[in-house]
C-alpha positions as CSV (number, residue, x, y, z in Angstrom):
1,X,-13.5,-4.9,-1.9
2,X,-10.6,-7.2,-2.3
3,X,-8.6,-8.3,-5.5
4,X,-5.6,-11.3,-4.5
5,X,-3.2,-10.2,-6.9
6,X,-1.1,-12.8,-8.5
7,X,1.8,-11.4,-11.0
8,X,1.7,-13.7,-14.0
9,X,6.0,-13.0,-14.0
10,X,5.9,-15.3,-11.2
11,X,3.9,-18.1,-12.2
12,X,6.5,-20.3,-13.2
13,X,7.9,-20.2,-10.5
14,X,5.2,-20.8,-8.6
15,X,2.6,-23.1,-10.7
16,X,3.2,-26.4,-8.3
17,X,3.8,-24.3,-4.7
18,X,0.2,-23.7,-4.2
19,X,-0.8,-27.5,-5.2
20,X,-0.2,-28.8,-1.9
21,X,-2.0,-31.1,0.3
22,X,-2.7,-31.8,3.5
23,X,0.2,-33.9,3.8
24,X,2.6,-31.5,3.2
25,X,1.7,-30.2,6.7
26,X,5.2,-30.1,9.3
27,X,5.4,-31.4,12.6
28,X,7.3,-29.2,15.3
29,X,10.0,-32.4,15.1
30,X,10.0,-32.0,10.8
31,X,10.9,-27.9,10.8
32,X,14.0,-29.2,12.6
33,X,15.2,-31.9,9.7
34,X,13.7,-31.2,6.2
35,X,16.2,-30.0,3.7
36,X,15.4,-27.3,0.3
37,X,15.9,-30.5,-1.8
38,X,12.7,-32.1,0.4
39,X,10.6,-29.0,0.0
40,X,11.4,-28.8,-4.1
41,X,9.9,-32.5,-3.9
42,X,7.1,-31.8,-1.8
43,X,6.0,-29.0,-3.5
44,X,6.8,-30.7,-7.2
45,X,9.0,-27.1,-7.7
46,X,11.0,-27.4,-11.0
47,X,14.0,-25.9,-10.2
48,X,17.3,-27.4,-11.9
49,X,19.5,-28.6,-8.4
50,X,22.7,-26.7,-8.4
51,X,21.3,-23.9,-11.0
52,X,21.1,-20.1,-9.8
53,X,17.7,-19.8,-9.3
54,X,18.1,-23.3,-7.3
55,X,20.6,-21.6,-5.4
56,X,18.6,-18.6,-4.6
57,X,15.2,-20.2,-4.1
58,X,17.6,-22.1,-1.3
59,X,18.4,-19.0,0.2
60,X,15.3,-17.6,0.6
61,X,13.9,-21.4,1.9
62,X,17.2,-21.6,4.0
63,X,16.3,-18.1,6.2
64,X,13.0,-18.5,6.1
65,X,12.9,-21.7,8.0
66,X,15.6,-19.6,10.7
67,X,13.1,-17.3,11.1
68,X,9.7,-19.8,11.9
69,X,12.0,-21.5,14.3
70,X,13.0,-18.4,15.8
71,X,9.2,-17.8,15.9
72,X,7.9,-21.3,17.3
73,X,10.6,-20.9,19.8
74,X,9.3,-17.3,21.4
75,X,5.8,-18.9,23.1
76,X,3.6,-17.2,21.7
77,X,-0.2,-17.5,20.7
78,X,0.3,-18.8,16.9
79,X,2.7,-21.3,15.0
80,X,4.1,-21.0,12.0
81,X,5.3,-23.3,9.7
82,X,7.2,-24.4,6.0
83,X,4.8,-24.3,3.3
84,X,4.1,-23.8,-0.4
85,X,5.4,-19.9,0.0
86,X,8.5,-20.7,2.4
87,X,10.9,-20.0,-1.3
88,X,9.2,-16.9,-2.5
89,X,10.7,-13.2,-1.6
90,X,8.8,-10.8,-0.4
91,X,7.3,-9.3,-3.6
92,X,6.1,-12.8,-4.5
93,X,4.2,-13.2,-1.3
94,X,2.8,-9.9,-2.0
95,X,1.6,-10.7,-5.5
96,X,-0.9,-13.7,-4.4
97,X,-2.7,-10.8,-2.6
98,X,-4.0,-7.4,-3.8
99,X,-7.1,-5.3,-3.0
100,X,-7.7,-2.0,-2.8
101,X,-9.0,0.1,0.5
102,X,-11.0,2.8,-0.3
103,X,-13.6,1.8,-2.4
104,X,-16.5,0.9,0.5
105,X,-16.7,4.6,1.1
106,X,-17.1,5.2,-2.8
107,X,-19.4,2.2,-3.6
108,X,-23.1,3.1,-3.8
109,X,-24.6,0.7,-6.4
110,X,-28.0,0.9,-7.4
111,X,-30.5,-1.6,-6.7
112,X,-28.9,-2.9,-3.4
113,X,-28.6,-1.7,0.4
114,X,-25.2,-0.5,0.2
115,X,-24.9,1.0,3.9
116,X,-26.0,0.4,7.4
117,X,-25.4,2.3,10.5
118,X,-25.3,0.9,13.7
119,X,-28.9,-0.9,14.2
120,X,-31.0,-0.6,17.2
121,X,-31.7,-4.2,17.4
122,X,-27.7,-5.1,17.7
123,X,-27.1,-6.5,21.3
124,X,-24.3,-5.1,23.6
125,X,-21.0,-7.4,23.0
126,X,-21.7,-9.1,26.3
127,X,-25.5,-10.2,25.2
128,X,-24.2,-12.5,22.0
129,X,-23.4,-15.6,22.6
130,X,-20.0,-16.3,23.7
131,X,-19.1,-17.9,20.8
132,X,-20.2,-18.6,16.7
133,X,-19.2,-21.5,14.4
134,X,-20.9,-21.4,11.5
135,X,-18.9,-24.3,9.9
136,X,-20.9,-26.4,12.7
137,X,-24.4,-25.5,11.0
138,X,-23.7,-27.3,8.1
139,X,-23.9,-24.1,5.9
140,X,-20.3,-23.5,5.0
141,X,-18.9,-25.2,1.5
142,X,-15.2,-27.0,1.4
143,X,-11.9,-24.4,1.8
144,X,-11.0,-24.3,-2.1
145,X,-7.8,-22.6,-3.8
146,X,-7.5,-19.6,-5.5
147,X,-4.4,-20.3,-7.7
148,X,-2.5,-18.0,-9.3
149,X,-5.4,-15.8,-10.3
150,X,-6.1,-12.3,-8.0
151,X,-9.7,-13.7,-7.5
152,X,-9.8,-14.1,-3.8
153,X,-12.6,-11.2,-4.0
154,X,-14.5,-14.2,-6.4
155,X,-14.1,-17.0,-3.4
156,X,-14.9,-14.3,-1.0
157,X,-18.2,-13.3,-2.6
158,X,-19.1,-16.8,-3.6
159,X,-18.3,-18.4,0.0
160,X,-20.4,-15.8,1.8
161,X,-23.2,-16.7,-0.8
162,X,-23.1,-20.2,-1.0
163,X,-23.9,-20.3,3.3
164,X,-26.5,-17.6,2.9
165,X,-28.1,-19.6,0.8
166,X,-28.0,-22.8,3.1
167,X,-29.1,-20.7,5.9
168,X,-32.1,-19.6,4.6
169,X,-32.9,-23.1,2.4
170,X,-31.2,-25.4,3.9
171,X,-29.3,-26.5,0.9
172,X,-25.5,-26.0,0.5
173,X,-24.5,-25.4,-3.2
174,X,-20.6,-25.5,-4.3
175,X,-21.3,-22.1,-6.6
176,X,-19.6,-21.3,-9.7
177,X,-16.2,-18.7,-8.5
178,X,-15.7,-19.0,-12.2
179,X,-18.7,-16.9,-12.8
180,X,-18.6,-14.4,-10.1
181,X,-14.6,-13.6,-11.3
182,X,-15.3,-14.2,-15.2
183,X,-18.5,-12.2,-15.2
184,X,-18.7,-9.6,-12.5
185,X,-18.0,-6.1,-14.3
186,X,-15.8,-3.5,-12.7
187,X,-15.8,-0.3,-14.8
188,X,-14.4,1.8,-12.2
189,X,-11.5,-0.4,-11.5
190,X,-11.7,-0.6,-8.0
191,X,-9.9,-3.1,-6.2
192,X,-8.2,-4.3,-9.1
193,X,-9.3,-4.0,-13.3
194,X,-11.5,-7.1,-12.5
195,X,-11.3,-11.2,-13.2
196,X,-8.0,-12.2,-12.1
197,X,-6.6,-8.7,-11.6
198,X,-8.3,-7.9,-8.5
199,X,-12.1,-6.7,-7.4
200,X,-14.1,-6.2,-4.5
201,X,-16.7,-8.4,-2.9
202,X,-19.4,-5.7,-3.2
203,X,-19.4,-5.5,-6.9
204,X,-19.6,-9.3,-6.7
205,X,-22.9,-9.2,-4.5
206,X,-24.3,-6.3,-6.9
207,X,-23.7,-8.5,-9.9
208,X,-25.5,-11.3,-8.4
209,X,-28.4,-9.3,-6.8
210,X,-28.8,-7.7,-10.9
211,X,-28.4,-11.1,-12.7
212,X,-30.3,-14.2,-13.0
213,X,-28.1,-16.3,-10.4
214,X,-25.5,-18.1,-10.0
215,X,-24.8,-21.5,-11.2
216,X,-23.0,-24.7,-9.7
217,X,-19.5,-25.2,-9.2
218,X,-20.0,-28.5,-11.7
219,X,-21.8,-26.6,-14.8
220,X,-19.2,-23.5,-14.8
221,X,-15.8,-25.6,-13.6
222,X,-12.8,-22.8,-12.4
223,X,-10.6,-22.6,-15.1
224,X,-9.0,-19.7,-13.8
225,X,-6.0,-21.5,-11.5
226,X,-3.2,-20.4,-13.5
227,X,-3.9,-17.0,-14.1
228,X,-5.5,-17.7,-17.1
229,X,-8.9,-15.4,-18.2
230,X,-11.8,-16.3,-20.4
231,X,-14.9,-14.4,-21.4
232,X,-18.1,-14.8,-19.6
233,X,-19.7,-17.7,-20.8
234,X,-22.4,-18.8,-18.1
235,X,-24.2,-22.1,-19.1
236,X,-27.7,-22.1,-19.8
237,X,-28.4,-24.2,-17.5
238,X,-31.1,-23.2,-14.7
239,X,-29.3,-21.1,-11.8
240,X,-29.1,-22.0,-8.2
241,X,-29.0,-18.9,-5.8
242,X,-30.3,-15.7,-5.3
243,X,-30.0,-12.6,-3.2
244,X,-31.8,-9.4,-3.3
245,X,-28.7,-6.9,-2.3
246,X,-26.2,-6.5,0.4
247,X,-25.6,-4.6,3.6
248,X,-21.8,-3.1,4.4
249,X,-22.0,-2.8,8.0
250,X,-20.7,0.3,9.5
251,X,-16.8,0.6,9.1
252,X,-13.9,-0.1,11.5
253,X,-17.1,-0.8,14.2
254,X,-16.7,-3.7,16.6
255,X,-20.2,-4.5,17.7
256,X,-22.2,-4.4,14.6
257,X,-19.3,-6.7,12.9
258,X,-20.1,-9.4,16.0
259,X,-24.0,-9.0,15.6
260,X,-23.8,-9.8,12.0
261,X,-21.6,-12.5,13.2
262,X,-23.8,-14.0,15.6
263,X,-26.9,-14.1,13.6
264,X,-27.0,-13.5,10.3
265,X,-24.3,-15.5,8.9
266,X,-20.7,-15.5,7.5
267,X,-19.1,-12.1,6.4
268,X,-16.8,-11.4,3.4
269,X,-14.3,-9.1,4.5
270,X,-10.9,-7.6,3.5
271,X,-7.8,-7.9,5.9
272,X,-4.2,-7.3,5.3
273,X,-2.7,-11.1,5.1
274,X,0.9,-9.8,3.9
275,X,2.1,-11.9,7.1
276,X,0.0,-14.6,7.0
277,X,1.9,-17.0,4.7
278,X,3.5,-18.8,7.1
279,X,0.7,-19.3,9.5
280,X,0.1,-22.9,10.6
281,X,-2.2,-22.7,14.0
282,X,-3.2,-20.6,16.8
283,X,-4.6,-17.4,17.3
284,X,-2.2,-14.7,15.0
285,X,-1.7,-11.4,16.1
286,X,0.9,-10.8,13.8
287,X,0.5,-7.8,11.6
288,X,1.3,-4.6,11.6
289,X,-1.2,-2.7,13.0
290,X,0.5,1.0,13.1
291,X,0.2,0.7,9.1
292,X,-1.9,-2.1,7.8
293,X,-2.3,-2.6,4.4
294,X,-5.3,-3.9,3.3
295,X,-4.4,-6.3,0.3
296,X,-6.7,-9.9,0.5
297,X,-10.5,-10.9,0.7
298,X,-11.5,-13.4,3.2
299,X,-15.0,-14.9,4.8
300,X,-15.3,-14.2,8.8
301,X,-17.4,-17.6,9.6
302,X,-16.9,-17.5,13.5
303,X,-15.7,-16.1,16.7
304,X,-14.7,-18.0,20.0
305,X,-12.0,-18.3,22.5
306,X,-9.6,-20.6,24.0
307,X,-6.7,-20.5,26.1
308,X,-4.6,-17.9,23.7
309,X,-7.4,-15.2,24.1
310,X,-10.6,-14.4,21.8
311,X,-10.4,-15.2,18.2
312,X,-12.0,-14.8,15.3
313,X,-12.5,-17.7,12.8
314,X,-11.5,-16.7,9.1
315,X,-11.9,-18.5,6.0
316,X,-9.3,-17.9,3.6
317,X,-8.7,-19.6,-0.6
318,X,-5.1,-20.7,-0.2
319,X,-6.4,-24.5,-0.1
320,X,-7.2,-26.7,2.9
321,X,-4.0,-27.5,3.4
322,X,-2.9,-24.2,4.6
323,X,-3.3,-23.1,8.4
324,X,-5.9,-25.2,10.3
325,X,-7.6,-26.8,7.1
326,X,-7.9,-23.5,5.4
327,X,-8.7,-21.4,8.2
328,X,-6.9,-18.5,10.2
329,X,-7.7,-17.6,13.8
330,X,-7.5,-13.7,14.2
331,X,-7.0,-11.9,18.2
332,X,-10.2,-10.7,18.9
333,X,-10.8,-7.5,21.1
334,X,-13.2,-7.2,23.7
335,X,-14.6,-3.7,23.5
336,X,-14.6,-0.8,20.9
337,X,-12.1,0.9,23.1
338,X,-9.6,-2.1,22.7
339,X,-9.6,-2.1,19.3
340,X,-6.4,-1.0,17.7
341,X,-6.4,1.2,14.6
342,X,-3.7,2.4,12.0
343,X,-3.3,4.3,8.7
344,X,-3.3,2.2,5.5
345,X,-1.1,4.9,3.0
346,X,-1.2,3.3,0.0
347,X,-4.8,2.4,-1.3
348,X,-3.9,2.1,-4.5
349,X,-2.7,-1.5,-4.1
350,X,-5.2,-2.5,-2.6
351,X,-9.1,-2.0,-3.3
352,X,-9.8,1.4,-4.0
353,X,-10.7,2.9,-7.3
354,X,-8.8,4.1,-9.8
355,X,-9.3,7.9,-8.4
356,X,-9.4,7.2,-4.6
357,X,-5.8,7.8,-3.3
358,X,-6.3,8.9,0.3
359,X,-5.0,7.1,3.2
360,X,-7.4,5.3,5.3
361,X,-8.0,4.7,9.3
362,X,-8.6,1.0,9.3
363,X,-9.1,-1.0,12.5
364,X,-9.1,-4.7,13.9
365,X,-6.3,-7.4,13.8
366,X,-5.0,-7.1,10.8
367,X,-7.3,-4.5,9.4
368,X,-10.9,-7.0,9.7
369,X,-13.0,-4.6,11.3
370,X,-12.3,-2.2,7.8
371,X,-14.4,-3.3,5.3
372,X,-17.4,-6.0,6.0
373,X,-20.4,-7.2,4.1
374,X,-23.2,-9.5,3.7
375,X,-25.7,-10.6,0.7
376,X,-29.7,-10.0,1.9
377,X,-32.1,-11.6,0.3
378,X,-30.7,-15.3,-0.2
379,X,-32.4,-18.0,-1.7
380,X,-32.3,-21.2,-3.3
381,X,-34.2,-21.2,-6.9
């Protein structure tokens, strides 16, 4: 139910921050000697040296890099780092996400399995397996890069499909993200006005369930990095995957979310990343949890635990070169009666519809326990 908002007033800004690479990662020893003038470089920013916005970009870079010191410095479970966001205020951060909350509760789409309660076959927490990697059963595409376009609902959707697929073929396809955020309609507006303005990951799974299928990455190429929208203009070409429907799995509930997790396959779900920019590894416990606000898409592809505590393993579209090649670790709670809960107020930023204003009870690190789905149905063609 997600959208990834990304302003278009900021993309100049912005256009070569998010084209990093992998070797624009910081050691502990770098935070303590890089300069603004190295991260304009690194990042390929064009700002004119000595200009105002220079000047204020520096500012922003300046106490933002006193702050993930500050941070790294306190012990605790994650590290954070400089990256291709370290020069943006706070309003830009918050652009590159955007989804709306309520609309799960609204959504019942025709022709799909919209809803599941809690299933008498799901195991008590301590009868799963102690741990789940999808990533290690081959069914689980390359970490790609949204851009400047609010399509992280697209990647979500597309992700989740692509390793359903491979789990029940055995074939991994790089889908088309191109088609599921060009061509998957959103009438009601929820999560967004649709394409690079913002959806949900449900619409995306009805749209595929009622269509044809989706193509590959190679016949239907993204075009939609910088913000930029086209019609939908699907090649002719013969599709590639499949699914009959979806199931949302019962809201804000811990042990159907790990079931699904165990043995059916990756999730999409919706979290509140508005702290997550700066994340570099570990396991992040770092949003607010007394009002979380539900604003980006994601893929849970794992759960496990190490020496920080219980995670779990989340996929996110900012490219591989952001966290741990892509990928966020989330706290993850033991029980039902650990889990901690808060009031998102403010729906309409996020993924509800156009009409659905009221404040939601959303649970889980950083809201992941809210709002989680799977396609059914998945096949190769």
């Amino acid at each position: 139910l997600p959208i990834c908002f990304f302003k278009k007033m900021f993309k100049t800004a912005l256009v070569a921050a998010a084209i990093a690479t992998s070797a624009n990662a910081l050691s502990a020893e770098r935070l303590h000697t890089i300069s603004f003038e190295e991260h304009v470089g690194m990042h390929g920013l064009q700002f004119l040296q000595g200009s105002d916005e220079w000047k204020m970009r520096e500012s922003l870079f300046d106490a933002e890099l006193k702050r993930v010191k500050s941070h790294n410095a306190a012990g605790k479970s994650w590290k954070e780092t400089i990256n291709q966001f370290s020069h943006l205020n706070i309003k830009e951060k918050k652009a590159l996400l955007g989804r709306s909350k309520t609309v799960h509760n609204e959504h019942v789409l025709t022709g799909t399995i919209p809803k599941r309660g809690k299933s008498d076959s799901d195991k008590r927490l301590h009868e799963l397996p102690s741990s789940q990697d999808w990533r290690k059963h081959g069914i689980v595409t390359a970490v790609k890069d949204q851009g400047h376009c609010g399509s992280c609902w697209a990647f979500a959707t597309t992700a989740t499909i692509e390793s359903h697929v491979a789990k029940a073929s055995g074939l991994l396809f790089d889908l088309s993200v191109q088609q599921m955020a060009m061509c998957a309609p959103n009438p009601d507006h929820c999560g967004g006005t649709g394409n690079c303005e913002g959806s949900t990951a449900e619409l995306g799974f009805d749209y595929v369930a009622k269509s044809t299928g989706m193509v590959e990455e190679y016949m239907y190429g993204y075009g939609a990095y910088y913000g930029n929208v086209t019609a939908c203009d699907v090649p002719v070409g013969p599709p590639k995957a499949a699914i009959g429907g979806y199931v949302q799995l019962p809201t804000n509930e811990l042990e159907p979310f790990q079931n699904a997790l165990a043995n059916e396959g990756p999730v999409a779900i919706s979290v509140d990343a508005s702290n997550w920019h700066a994340y570099d590894s570990g396991v992040f416990n770092g949003c607010d949890q007394k009002s979380p606000d539900i604003d980006h898409a994601v893929v849970a592809v794992g759960y496990g635990e190490d020496e920080n505590g219980k995670y779990w393993i989340v996929r996110n579209s900012w490219s591989a070169s952001w966290g741990e090649a892509g990928y966020i670790r989330l706290k993850r709670e033991s029980s039902q009666d650990g889990v901690v809960c808060g009031a998102d107020s403010t729906p309409a930023d996020g993924t509800a519809c156009e009409s659905d204003l009221s404040p939601q009870d959303v649970c889980g690190t950083c809201g992941i326990l809210f709002d989680t789905a799977y396609p059914t149905n998945a096949k190769a063609l």
